[in-house]
C-alpha distance (Angstrom), angle and dihedral (degrees) to the residues before:
residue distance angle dihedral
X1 . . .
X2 3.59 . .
X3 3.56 124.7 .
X4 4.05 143.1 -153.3
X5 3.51 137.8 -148.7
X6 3.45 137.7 -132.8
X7 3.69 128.0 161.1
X8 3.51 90.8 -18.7
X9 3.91 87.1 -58.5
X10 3.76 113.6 128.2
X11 4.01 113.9 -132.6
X12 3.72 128.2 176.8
X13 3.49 116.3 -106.8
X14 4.60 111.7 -106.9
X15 3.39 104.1 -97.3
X16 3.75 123.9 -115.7
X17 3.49 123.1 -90.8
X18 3.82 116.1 -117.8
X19 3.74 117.9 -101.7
X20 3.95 95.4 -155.5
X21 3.71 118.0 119.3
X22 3.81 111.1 -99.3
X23 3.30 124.6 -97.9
X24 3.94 113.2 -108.7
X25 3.86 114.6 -135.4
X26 3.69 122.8 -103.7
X27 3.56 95.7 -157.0
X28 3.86 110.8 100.9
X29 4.50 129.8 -165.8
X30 3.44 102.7 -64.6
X31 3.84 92.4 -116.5
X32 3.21 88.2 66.6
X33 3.73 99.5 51.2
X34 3.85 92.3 49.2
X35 4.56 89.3 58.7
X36 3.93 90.0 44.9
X37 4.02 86.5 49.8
X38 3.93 98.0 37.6
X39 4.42 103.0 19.7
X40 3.72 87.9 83.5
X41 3.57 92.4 44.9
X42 3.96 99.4 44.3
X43 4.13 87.9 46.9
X44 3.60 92.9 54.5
X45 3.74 85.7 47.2
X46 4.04 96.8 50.4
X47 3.72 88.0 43.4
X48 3.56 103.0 47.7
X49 4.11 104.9 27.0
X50 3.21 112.2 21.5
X51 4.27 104.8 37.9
X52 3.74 78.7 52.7
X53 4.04 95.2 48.9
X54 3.95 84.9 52.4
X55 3.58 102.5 41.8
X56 3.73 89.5 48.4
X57 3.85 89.6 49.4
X58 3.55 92.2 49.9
X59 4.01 99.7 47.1
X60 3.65 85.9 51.4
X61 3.64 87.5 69.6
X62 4.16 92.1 49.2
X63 3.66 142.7 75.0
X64 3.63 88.6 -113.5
X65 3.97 109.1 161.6
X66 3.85 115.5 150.9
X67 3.61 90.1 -7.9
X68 4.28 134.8 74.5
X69 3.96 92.2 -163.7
X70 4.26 97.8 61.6
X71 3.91 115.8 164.9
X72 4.12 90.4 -166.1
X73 3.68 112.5 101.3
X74 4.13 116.7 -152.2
X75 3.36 100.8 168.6
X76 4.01 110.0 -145.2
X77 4.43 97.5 -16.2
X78 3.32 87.4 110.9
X79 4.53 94.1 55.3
X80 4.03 79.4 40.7
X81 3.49 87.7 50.8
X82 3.96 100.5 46.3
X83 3.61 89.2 37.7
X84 4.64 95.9 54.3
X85 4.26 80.3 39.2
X86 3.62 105.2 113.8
X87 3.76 89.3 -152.1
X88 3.13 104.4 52.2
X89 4.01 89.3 50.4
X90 3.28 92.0 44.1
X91 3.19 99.6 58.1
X92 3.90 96.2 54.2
X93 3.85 84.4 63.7
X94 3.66 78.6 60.2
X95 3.62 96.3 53.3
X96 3.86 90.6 48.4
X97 3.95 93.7 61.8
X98 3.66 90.2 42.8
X99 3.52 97.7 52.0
X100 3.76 84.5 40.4
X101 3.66 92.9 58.0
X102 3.95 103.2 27.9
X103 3.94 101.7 45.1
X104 3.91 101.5 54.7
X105 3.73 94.8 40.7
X106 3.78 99.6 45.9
X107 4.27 82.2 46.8
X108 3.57 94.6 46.8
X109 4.32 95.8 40.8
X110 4.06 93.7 41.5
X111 3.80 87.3 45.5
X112 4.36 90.9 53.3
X113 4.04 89.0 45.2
X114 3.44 89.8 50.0
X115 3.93 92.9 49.4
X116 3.62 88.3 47.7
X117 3.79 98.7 47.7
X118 3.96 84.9 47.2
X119 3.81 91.3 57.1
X120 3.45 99.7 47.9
X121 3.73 120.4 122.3
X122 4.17 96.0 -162.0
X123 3.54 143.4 7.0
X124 4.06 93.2 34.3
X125 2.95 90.4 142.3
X126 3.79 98.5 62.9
X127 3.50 106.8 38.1
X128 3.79 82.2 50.9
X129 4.02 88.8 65.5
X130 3.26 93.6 27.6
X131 4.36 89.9 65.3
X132 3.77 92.6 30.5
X133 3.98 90.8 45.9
X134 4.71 94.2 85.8
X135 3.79 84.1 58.3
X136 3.86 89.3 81.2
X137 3.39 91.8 54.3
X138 3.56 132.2 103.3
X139 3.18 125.4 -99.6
X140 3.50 95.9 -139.0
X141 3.06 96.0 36.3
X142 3.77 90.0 58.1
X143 3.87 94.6 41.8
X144 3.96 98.1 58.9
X145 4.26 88.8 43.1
X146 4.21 74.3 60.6
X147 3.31 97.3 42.3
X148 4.44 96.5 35.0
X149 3.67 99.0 41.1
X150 3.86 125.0 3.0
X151 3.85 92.5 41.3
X152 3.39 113.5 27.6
X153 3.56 101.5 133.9
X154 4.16 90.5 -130.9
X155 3.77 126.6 107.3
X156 3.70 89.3 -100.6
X157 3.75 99.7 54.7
X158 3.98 116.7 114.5
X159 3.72 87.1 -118.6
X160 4.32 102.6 48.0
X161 4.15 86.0 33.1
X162 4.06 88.4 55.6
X163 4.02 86.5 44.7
X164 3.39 97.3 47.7
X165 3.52 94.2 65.7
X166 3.56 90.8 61.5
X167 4.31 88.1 49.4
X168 3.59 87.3 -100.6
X169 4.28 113.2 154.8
X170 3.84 113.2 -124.1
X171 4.03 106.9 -93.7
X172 3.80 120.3 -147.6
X173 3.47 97.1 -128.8
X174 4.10 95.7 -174.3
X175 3.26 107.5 16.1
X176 3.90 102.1 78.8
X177 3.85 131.3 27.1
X178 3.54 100.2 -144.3
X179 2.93 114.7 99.7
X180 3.85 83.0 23.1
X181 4.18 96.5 -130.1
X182 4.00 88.9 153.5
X183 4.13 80.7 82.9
X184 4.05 84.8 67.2
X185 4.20 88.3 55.7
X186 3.78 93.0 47.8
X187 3.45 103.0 36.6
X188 3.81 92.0 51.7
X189 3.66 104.9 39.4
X190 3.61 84.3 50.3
X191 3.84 90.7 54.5
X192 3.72 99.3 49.4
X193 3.90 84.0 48.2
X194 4.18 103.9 58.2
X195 3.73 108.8 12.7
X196 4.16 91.3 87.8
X197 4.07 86.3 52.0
X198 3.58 86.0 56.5
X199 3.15 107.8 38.3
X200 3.76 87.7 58.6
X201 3.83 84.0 58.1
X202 3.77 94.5 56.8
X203 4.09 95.7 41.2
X204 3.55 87.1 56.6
X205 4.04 95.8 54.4
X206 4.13 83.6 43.3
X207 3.34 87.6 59.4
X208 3.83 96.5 50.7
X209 3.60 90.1 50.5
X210 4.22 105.0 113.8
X211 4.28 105.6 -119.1
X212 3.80 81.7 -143.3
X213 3.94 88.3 78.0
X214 3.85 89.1 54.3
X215 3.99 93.9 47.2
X216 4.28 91.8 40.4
X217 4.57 81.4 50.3
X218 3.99 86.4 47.8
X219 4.29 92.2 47.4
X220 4.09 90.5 44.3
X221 4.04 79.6 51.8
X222 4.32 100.0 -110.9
X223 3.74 105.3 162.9
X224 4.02 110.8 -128.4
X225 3.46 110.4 -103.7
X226 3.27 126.1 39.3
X227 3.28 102.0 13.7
X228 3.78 97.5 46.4
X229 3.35 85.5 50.8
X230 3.83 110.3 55.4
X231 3.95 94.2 30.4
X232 4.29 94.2 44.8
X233 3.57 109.2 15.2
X234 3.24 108.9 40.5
X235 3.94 97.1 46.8
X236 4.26 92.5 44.9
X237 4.09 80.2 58.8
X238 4.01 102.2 50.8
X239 3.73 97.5 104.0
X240 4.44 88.7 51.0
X241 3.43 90.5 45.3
X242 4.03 96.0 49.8
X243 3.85 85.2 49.7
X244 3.45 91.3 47.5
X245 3.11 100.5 54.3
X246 3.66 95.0 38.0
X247 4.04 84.5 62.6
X248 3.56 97.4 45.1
X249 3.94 87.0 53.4
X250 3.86 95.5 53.3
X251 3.99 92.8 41.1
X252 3.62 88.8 58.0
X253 4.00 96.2 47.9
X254 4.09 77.4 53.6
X255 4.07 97.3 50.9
X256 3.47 105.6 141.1
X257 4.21 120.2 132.3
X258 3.50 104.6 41.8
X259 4.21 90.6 46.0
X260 4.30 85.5 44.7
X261 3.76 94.9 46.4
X262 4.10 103.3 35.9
X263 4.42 95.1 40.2
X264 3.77 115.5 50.1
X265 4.31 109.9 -111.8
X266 4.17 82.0 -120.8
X267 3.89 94.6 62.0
X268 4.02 106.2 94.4
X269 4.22 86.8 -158.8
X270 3.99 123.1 74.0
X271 4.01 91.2 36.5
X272 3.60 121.9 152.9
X273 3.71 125.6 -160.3
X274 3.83 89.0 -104.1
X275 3.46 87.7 59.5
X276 3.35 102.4 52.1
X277 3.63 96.9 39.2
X278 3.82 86.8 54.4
X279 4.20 90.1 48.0
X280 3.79 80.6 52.3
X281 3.58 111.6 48.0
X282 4.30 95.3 24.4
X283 4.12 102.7 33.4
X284 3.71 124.0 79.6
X285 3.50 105.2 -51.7
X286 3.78 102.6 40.5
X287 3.57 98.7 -151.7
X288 3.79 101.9 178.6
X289 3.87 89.2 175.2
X290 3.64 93.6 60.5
X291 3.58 95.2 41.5
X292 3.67 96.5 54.4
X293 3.72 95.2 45.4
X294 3.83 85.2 54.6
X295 4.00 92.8 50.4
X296 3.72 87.1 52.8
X297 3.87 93.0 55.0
X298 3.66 93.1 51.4
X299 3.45 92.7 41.8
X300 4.08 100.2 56.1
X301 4.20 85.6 33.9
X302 4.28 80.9 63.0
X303 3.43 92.4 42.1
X304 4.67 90.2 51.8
X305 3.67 86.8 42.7
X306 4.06 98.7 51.9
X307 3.70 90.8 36.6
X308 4.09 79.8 47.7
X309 3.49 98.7 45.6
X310 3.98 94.8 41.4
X311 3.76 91.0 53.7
X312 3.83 95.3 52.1
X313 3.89 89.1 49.7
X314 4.09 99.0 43.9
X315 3.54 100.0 -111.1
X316 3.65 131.9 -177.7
X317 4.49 78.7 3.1
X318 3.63 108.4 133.7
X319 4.24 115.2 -128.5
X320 3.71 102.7 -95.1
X321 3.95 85.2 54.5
X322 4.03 100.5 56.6
């Protein structure tokens, strides 16, 4: 290496610059880094949700049996129709006990898991995954291990074998409406399915929740427990439970596997709006018209009830407004 001299001192010599070609930048506007990101993302999206949306809003307006191109307009027969169809009707009755039964206990059962989870000392971590772990499976798949095995409505079914110890009869569970024992199947399956997902929800706000609230409660002299709970907890975990519940209202609007797998398509009880939209637009006389019109009832009678239910419970309000 070459050296220089000044003063006496000894100084390496600059070194040479570097006759490569420079390298050109990668980095692109940001406008168009957000469409390579999100294009294949919003086309998928316009494709596959909201072509559908429209073409479903538009055959609602048409005489479209057998066919999803009609050219006779009926103007709103087919809501008239949907709305006078006993079915259909019916089956939002059907809804309303579900989501009667189904959204206060999976609130109230993911909420204790998650309290327990949150107080545990060891093994979090596993019992965690262990009550999250039925979310990945199938709905299907879970409904007919109901239906097959744990209520089968035979002597050797999980549920009659465990009550025949106690000198219990066998109970059809499915077979007969009255008294209406299929609720028992749905309810539960339905239970074992979602209450890890939310559960998850709630131990995350839990552990968002400042541990200066607890230790300011313990100072002002509020016992742990109840108190603690319904004063601190409960309040830090408004927003979760509004979207929880939101969620649990709109997924049981959209029941459709567990009802289709666990009560035979003949039975005209247990039917939810899925159902008999599906019956409608995919059974005999493939009335695409009808079915569409009925989709778009259901769909702006979820979109009253969230924006319903999400007014009643202060959502999306900021805290100076509640």
């Amino acid at each position: 290496m070459s050296t220089t001299t000044t003063r006496g001192v000894a100084r390496p010599a600059p070194a040479k610059a570097s006759q490569g070609r420079p390298r050109r930048a990668l980095r692109g506007s940001p406008a168009f880094n957000f469409w390579l990101f999100t294009g294949p993302f919003l086309i998928g999206l316009v494709i596959f949700v909201f072509v559908p949306i429209g073409w479903s809003v538009w055959l609602s307006f048409f005489d479209a049996r057998f066919t999803v191109t009609p050219s006779r307009f009926i103007g709103f027969d087919n809501y008239t129709s949907m709305l006078k169809n006993s079915n259909f009707t019916g089956s939002l009755v059907t809804f309303t006990v579900f989501a009667a039964l189904i959204v206060p206990l999976t609130w109230a059962l993911s909420l204790g898991l998650a309290l327990l989870v949150h107080r545990l000392r060891f093994m979090r971590a596993f019992f965690r995954s262990v009550f999250f772990l039925p979310t990945a499976v199938s709905y299907v798949a879970a409904a007919l291990i109901w239906k097959m095995s744990v209520f089968t409505g035979v002597r050797f079914g999980l549920m009659n074998t465990v009550l025949g110890w106690f000198g219990v009869d066998n109970i059809a569970y499915l077979s007969d409406p009255n008294p209406p024992w299929y609720w028992l199947v749905i309810v539960t399956v339905r239970l074992w399915l979602q209450a890890g997902f939310y559960m998850i929800l709630f131990l995350a706000a839990l552990q968002n929740i400042p541990p200066e609230l607890y230790e300011a409660a313990a100072i002002d002299g509020a016992k742990p427990g109840w108190q603690t709970f319904r004063y601190i907890t409960l309040p830090q975990l408004r927003a979760t439970s509004t979207a929880v519940i939101l969620l649990l209202l709109i997924a049981a609007y959209q029941a459709f596997d567990e009802f289709f797998n666990i009560i035979t398509t003949r039975a005209t009880w247990g039917q939810t709006p899925l159902m008999v939209l599906y019956k409608t637009a995919l059974g005999e006389n493939q009335d695409y018209g009808a079915g569409s019109a009925g989709a778009v009832i259901l769909t702006l009678l979820i979109c009253v009830v969230t924006l319903f239910q999400g007014r009643i419970m202060g959502f999306g309000r900021g805290e100076e407004s509640k």
